[in-house]
C-alpha positions in Angstrom: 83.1 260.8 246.7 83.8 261.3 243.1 87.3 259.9 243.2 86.4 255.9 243.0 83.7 256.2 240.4 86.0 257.9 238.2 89.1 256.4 238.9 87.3 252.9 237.9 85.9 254.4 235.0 89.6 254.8 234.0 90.7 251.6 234.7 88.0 249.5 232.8 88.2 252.3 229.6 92.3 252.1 229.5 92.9 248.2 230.0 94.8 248.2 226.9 98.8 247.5 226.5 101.0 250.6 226.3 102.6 251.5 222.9 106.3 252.7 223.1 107.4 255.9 221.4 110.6 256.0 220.0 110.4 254.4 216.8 113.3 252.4 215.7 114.7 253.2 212.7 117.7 251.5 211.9 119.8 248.6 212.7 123.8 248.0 211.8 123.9 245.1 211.0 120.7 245.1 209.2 117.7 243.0 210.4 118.3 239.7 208.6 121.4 240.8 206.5 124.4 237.9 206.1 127.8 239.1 206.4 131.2 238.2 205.5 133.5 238.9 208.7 131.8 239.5 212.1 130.7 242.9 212.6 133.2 245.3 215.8 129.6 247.1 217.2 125.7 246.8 216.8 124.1 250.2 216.8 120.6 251.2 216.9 118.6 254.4 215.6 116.0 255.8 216.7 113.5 258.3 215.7 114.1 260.4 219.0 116.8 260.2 222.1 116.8 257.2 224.2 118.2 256.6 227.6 120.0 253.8 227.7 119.6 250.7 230.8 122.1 248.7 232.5 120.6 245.6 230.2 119.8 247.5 226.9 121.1 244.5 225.0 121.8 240.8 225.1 123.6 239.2 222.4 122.8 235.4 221.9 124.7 233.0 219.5 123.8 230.2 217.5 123.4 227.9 220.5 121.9 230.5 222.4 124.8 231.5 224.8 125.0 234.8 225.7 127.5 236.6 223.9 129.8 238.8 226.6 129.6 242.4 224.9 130.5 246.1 226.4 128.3 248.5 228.3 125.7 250.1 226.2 126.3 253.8 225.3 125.2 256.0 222.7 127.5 256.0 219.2 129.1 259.2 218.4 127.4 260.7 221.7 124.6 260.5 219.7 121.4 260.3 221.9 119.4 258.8 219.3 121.3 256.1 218.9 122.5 252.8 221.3 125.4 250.9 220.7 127.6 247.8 221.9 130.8 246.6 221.3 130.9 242.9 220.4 133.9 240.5 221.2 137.0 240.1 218.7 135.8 236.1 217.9 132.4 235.3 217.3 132.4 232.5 215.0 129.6 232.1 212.2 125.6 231.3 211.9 123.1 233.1 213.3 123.3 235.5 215.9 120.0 237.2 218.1 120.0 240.8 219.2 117.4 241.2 222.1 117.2 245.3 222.9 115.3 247.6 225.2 116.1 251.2 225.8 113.6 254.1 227.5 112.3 256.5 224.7 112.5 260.2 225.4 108.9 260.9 226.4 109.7 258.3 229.3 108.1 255.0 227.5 110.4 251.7 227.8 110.6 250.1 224.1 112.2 247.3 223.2 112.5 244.7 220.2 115.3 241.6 218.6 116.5 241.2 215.1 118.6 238.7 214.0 122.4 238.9 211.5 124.3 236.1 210.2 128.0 235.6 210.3 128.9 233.4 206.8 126.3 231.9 206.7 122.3 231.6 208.4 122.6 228.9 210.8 121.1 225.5 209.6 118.3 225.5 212.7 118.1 228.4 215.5 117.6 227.9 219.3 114.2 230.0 220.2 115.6 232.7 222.6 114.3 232.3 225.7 113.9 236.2 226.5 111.6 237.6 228.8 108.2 239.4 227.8 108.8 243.3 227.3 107.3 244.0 230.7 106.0 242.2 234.1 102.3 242.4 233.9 101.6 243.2 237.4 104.3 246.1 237.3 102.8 247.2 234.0 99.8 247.5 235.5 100.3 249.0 238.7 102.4 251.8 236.8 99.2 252.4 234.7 97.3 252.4 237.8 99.1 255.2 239.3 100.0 257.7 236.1 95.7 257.5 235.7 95.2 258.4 239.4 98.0 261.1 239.6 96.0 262.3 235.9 92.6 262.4 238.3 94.1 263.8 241.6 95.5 266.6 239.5 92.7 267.4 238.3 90.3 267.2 241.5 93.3 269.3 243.1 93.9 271.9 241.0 90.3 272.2 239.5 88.3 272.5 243.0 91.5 275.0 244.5 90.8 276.9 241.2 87.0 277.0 241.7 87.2 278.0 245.2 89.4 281.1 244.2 87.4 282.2 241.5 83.9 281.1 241.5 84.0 282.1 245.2 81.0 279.4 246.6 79.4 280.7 249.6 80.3 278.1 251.8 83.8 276.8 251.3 84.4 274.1 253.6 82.2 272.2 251.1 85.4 271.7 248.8 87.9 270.9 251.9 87.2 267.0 251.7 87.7 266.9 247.8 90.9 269.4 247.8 92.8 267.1 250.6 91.5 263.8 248.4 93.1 265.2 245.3 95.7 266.4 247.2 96.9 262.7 249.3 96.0 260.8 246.2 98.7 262.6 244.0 101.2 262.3 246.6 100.5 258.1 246.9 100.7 258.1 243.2 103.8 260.0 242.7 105.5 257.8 245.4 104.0 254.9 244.0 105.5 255.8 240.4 108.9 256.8 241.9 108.9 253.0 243.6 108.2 251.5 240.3 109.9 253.5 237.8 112.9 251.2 238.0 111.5 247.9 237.4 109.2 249.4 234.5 112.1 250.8 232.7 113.5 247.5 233.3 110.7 245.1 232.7 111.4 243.5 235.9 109.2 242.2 238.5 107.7 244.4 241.5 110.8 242.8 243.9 113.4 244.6 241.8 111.8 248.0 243.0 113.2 246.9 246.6 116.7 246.7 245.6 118.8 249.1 247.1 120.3 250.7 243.9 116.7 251.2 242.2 115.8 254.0 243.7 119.0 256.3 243.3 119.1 255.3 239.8 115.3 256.2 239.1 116.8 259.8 240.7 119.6 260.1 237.9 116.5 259.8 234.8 114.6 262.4 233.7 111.3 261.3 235.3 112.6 260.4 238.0 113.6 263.7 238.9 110.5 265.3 237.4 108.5 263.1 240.0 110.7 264.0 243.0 110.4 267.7 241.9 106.2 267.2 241.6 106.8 265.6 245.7 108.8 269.1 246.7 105.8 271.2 245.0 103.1 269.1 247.0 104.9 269.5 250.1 104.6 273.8 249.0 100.7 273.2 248.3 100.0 271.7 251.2 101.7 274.6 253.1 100.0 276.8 250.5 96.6 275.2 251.3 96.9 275.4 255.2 97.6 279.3 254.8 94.2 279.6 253.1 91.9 277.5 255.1 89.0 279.4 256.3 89.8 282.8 253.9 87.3 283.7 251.3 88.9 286.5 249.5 92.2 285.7 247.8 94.8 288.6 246.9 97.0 288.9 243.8 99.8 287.7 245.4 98.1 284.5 246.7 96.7 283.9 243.2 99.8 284.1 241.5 101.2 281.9 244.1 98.8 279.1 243.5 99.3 279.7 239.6 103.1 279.3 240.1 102.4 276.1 242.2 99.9 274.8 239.1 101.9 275.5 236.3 105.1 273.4 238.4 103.1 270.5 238.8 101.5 270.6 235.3 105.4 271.0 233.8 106.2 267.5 235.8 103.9 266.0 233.1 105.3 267.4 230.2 108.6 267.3 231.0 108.5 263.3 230.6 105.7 263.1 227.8 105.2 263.1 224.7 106.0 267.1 224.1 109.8 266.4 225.9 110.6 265.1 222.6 110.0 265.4 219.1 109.8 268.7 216.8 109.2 272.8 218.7 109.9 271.6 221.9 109.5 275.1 224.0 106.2 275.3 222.0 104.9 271.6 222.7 105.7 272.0 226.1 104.2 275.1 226.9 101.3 273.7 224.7 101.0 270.7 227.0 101.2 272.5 230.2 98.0 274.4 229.5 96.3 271.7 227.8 96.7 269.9 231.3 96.0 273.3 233.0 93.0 273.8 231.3 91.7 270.0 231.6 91.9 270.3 235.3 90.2 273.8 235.9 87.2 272.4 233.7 86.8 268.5 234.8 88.1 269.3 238.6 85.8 272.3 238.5 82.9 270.5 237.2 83.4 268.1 240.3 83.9 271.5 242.5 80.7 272.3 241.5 78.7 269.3 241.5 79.8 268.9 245.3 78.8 272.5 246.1 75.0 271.9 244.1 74.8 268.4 246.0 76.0 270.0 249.5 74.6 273.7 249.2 70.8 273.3 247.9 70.0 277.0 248.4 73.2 278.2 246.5 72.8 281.2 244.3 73.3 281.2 240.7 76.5 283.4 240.7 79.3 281.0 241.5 77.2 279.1 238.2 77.7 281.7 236.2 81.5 282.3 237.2 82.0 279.0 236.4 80.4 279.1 233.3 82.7 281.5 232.3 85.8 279.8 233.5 84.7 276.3 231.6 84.4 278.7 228.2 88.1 280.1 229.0 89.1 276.3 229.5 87.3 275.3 226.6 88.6 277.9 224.5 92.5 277.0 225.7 92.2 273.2 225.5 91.0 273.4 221.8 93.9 275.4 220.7 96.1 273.6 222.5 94.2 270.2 221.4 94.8 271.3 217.2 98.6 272.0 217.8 99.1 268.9 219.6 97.0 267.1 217.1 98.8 268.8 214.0 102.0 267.5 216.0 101.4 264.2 216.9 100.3 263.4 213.4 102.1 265.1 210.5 99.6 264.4 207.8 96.3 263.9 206.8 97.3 260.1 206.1 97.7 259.8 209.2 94.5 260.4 210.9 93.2 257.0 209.4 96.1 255.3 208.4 98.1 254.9 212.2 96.8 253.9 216.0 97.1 257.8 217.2 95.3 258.8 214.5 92.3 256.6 214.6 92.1 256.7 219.0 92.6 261.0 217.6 89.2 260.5 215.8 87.1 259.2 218.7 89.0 261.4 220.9 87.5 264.6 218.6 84.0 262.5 218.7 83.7 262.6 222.9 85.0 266.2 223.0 82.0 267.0 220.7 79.7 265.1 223.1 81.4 266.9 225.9 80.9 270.5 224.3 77.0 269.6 223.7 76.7 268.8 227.4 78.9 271.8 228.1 76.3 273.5 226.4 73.3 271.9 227.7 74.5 272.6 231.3 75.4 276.4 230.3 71.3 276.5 229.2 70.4 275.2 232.9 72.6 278.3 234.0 70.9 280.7 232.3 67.4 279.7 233.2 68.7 279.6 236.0 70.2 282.8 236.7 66.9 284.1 235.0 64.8 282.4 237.2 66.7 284.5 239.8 66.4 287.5 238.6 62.4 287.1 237.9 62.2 285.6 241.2 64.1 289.7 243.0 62.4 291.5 240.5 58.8 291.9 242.3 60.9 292.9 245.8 62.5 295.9 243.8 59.0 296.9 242.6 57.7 297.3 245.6 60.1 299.5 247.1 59.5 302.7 246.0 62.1 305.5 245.1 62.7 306.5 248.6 63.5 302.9 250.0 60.2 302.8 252.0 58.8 299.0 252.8 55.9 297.9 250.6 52.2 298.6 252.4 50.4 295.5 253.8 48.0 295.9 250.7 51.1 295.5 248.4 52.5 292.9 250.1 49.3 290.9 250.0 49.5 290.8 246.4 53.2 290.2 245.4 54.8 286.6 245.2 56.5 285.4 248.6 60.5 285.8 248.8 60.8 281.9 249.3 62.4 279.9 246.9 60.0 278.6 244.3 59.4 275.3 242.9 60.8 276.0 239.5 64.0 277.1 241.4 64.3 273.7 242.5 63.5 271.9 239.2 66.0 274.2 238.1 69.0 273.2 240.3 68.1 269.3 239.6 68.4 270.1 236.2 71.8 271.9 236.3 73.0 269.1 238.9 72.0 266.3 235.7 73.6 268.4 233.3 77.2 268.8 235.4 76.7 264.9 236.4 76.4 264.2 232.7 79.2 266.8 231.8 81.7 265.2 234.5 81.0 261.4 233.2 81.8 262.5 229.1 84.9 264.2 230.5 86.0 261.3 232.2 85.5 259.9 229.0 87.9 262.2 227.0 90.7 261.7 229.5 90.2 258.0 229.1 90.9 258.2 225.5 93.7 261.2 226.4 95.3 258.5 228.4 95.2 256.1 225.2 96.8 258.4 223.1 100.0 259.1 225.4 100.3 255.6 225.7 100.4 255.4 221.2 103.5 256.0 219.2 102.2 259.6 217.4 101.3 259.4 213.3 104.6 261.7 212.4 107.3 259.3 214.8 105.7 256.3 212.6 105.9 257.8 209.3 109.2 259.6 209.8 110.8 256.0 211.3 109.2 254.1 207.6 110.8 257.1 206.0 114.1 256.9 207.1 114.4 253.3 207.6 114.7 253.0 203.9 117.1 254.8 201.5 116.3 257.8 199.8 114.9 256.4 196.2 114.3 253.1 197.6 110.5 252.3 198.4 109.8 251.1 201.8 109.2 247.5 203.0 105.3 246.2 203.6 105.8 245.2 207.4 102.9 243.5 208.7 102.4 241.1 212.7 99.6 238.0 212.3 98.8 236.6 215.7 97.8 233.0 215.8 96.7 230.6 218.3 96.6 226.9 217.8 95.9 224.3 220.6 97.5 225.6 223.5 100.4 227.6 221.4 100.4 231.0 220.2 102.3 234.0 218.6 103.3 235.9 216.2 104.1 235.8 212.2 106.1 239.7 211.1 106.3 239.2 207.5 108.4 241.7 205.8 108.0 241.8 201.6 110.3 244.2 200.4 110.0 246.5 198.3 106.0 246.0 198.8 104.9 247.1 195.2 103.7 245.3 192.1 106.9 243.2 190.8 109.1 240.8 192.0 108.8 240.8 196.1 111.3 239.2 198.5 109.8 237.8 201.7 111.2 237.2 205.1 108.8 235.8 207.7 110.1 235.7 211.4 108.0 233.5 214.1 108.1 234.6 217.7 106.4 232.6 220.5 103.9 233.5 223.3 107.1 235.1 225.1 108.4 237.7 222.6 111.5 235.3 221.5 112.0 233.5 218.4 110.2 230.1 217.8 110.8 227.7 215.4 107.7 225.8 213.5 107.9 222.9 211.5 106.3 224.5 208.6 105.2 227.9 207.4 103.3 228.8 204.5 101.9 232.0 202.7 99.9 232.6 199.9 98.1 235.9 198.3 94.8 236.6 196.5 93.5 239.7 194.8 90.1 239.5 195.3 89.0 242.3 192.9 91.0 240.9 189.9 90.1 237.1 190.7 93.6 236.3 190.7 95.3 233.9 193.0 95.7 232.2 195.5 99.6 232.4 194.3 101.7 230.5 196.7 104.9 232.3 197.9 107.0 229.3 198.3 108.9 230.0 201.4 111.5 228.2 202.3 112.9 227.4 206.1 116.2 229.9 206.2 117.8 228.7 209.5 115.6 231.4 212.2 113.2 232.8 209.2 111.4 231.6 206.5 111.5 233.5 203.3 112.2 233.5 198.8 113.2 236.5 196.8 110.9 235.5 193.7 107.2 236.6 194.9 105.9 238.1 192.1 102.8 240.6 192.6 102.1 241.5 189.3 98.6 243.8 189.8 98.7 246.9 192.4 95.9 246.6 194.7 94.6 245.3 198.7 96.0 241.7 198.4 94.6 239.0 200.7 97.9 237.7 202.6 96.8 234.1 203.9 99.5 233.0 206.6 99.3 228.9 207.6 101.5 228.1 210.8 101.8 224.6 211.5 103.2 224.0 215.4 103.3 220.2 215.5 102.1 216.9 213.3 98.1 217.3 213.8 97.9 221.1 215.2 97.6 224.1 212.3 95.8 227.7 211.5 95.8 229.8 209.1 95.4 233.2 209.3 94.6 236.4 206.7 95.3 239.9 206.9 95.1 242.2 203.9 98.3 243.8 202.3 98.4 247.1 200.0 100.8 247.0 197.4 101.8 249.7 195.4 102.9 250.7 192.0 
């Protein structure tokens, strides 16, 4: 019953585009650069492995012909790298790299820069390439990784109450066990089906082409999904044994913890700990981090059901969960720092990146989630104390050698029914685990958010090593716009960024991700604090971007970076963003 509720809730909280994860780092030729002779390869780098796809890159020429290159592969069996072999005679202008590639932790990323042969082409041909992913295949993927995130939870949480909180009637938690249980398997099929096409960018047809599938079976996540459909197939197997059995031995509880900790490794294997710095840690980090989420949201659900099915239940399968939520607790913080320490790498960059800042209101619902954690563990205890009030008077009036009370006594003595402030009691703890379920919910929406966001230490080790040791780093920064019934994007780059003489290279790209030509561009920058400006940057058209190398910024400080973009005769907007630059 819980199922819909909370797989909506997931659905309306994560309606946001997916970030990739592998940062690039690198390009040969450089982004922009003019050369003398035509370059033999272009290679990539990236800030962790990449697999590579049959369409990883498409080479366009000045009159936006595709240029007939090599298979991609990686250069110097390198995995972090993607290379291509260009043709002996290319000729001279401007030349469009398109790229995608699939980062390590399973995330397709892709991107185009631009190099020059002799000299920039007078006027470039807007490449005509295809958004970075179908949206109904984007969306159906995110549809099933949040419902397999659920139906783990629901699965291995209720199978983990029902062993250790032993409820006294059981068959309670059959209908939410087989949900949990059906609904992973339809997502894990579902995500096998689409893999392909969301590596790809593709539409939903290209999921149906005969090759699709065997290739999804040669990546990493494709085999760590049809390795999470062979353990389903031994839980359900697992789960039939145990129907009807209260009492579970050693052997069938380290059986079941075998079976959790498989499914929970399918996860990490193709996230975010896969790749990156301490792998054995992060994954072992990640599995119980999972572990722990799904024994204390799926157990909250376990017990909600048995409160809202069993009204006369007794208060110690409360209090064994209780304990089991303070275990789970206990693990998912740990866990929760390490992963946190990381994803981010520095202090910087808990405010200054997108995993930091979706970090920080992750932190804020897990404190709302440990108050109601608390506030349900206070219904427990009144609880449980309510009980023990309630026997008291019944061992009072059995004397020492176990004979009944006298009428007299019992005359006098509270009945042995249930009492009203047993009942106000249960309603209470049934609110509290209803609230408790609803903030968890919460903290796995933002949980999804952040393994969808390139972490804080990929970002500042890819604007590291993009530049030269000694050289400081370029100010990169993407204004939007929309005008009439146009739109897009402005990435201006002003390198170095810091107070002095700047050089500026604007790049337009159009509604589709390709490059778009404008008829004019302009740019402009005012320090607010100091009074100074506007100062015009005096761009020029460059034949595919617009840019000058004499943008002087003479006063460090948070410039005001005012971008106009006209698209046709009477249509224009101008946009601001604020730019830091450095001493």
């Amino acid at each position: 019953m819980l199922l819909a509720p909370l797989l909506l809730l997931l659905l309306l909280g994560t309606a946001s585009t997916a970030s990739a994860h592998a940062a690039l780092e690198s390009t040969d030729p450089a982004d922009g650069s003019v050369l003398k002779s035509a370059p033999r390869t272009v290679t990539l780098t990236f800030s962790e492995s990449v697999a590579l796809l049959d369409d990883s890159f498409r080479v366009y020429d000045p009159d936006n012909r595709r240029v007939s290159t090599s298979s991609a592969r990686h250069a110097k069996g390198a995995g972090d790298t993607a290379s291509v072999t260009l043709p002996g005679k290319l000729g001279t202008g401007t030349f469009t790299v398109a790229w995608r590639v699939v980062s390590a932790d399973s995330h397709p990323v892709s991107g185009a820069f631009t190099f020059s042969i002799g000299k920039p082409s007078a006027t470039t041909t807007p490449v005509a390439t295809p958004p970075t992913e179908d949206p109904l295949t984007g969306t159906l993927y995110d549809m099933a990784r949040y419902a397999a995130y659920i139906a783990a939870a629901l699965l291995i949480g209720t199978t983990t109450f029902l062993a250790l909180c032993r409820p006294p009637n059981p068959t309670v938690l059959d209908k939410p066990i087989r949900t949990g249980w059906w609904t992973l398997l339809a997502a894990t099929l579902a995500l096998l089906l689409l893999r392909s096409p969301y590596e790809a960018g593709t539409a939903l047809s290209t999921a149906f082409e005969p090759s699709a599938l065997p290739k999804t079976l040669t990546t990493r996540p494709g085999q760590a999904l049809a390795a999470r459909l062979l353990l389903l197939a031994a839980t359900a197997a697992f789960l039939l044994r145990l129907r009807g059995r209260t009492r579970f031995g050693r052997p069938t509880a380290a059986t079941g913890t075998a079976l959790a900790i498989g499914l929970a490794l399918t996860w990490a294997s193709a996230e975010h700990a896969s790749a990156g710095i301490q792998v054995p840690v992060a994954m072992t980090s990640a599995v119980l981090h999972l572990l722990a989420m799904s024994v204390w949201l799926g157990g909250l659900t376990a017990l909600l059901t048995t409160l809202h099915r069993s009204p006369a239940l007794d208060t110690a399968p409360v209090a064994r969960f209780s304990r089991l939520a303070f275990t789970s607790v206990t693990v998912l913080v740990v866990t929760g720092i390490y992963q946190s320490w990381r994803g981010l790498g520095s202090w910087n960059a808990l405010t200054g990146t997108s995993y930091g800042r979706i970090l920080l209101v992750k932190l804020g619902a897990v404190v709302l989630l440990l108050a109601a954690a608390g506030w349900s563990r206070q219904w427990t205890n009144r609880l449980t104390g309510a009980e023990v009030r309630l026997r008291a008077p019944e061992l009072v009036r059995t004397g020492a050698d176990g004979a009944p009370p006298s009428p007299a006594d019992d005359a006098t003595t509270p009945a042995d029914t249930p009492d009203d402030s047993q009942d106000r009691l249960r309603r209470g703890l049934r609110r509290s685990v209803l609230l408790e379920v609803a903030v968890g919910v919460a903290v796995l929406v933002v949980t999804t958010l952040l393994t969808n966001t390139l972490p804080g230490r990929a970002a500042a080790d890819a604007r590291q090593t993009a530049t030269p040791a000694g050289i400081p780093a370029a100010s990169v920064t993407t204004v939007p716009f929309h005008v009439g019934d146009a739109g897009g994007k402005v990435q201006i780059t002003l390198d170095p960024g810091r107070v002095g003489e700047n050089s500026v290279e604007a790049v337009v790209y159009g509604p589709d991700g390709g490059f778009a030509t404008v008829p004019e561009l302009r740019l402009s920058f005012t320090l607010p604090a100091q009074k100074i400006g506007p100062l015009d940057a005096g761009i020029k058209d460059k034949g595919g971007y617009w840019g000058t190398n004499t943008l002087n910024l003479p006063i460090a400080g948070t410039w005001t970076m005012k971008v106009t973009v006209r698209t046709s005769d009477v249509d224009q907007v101008s946009v601001s963003r604020e730019v830091r630059i450095v001493r």
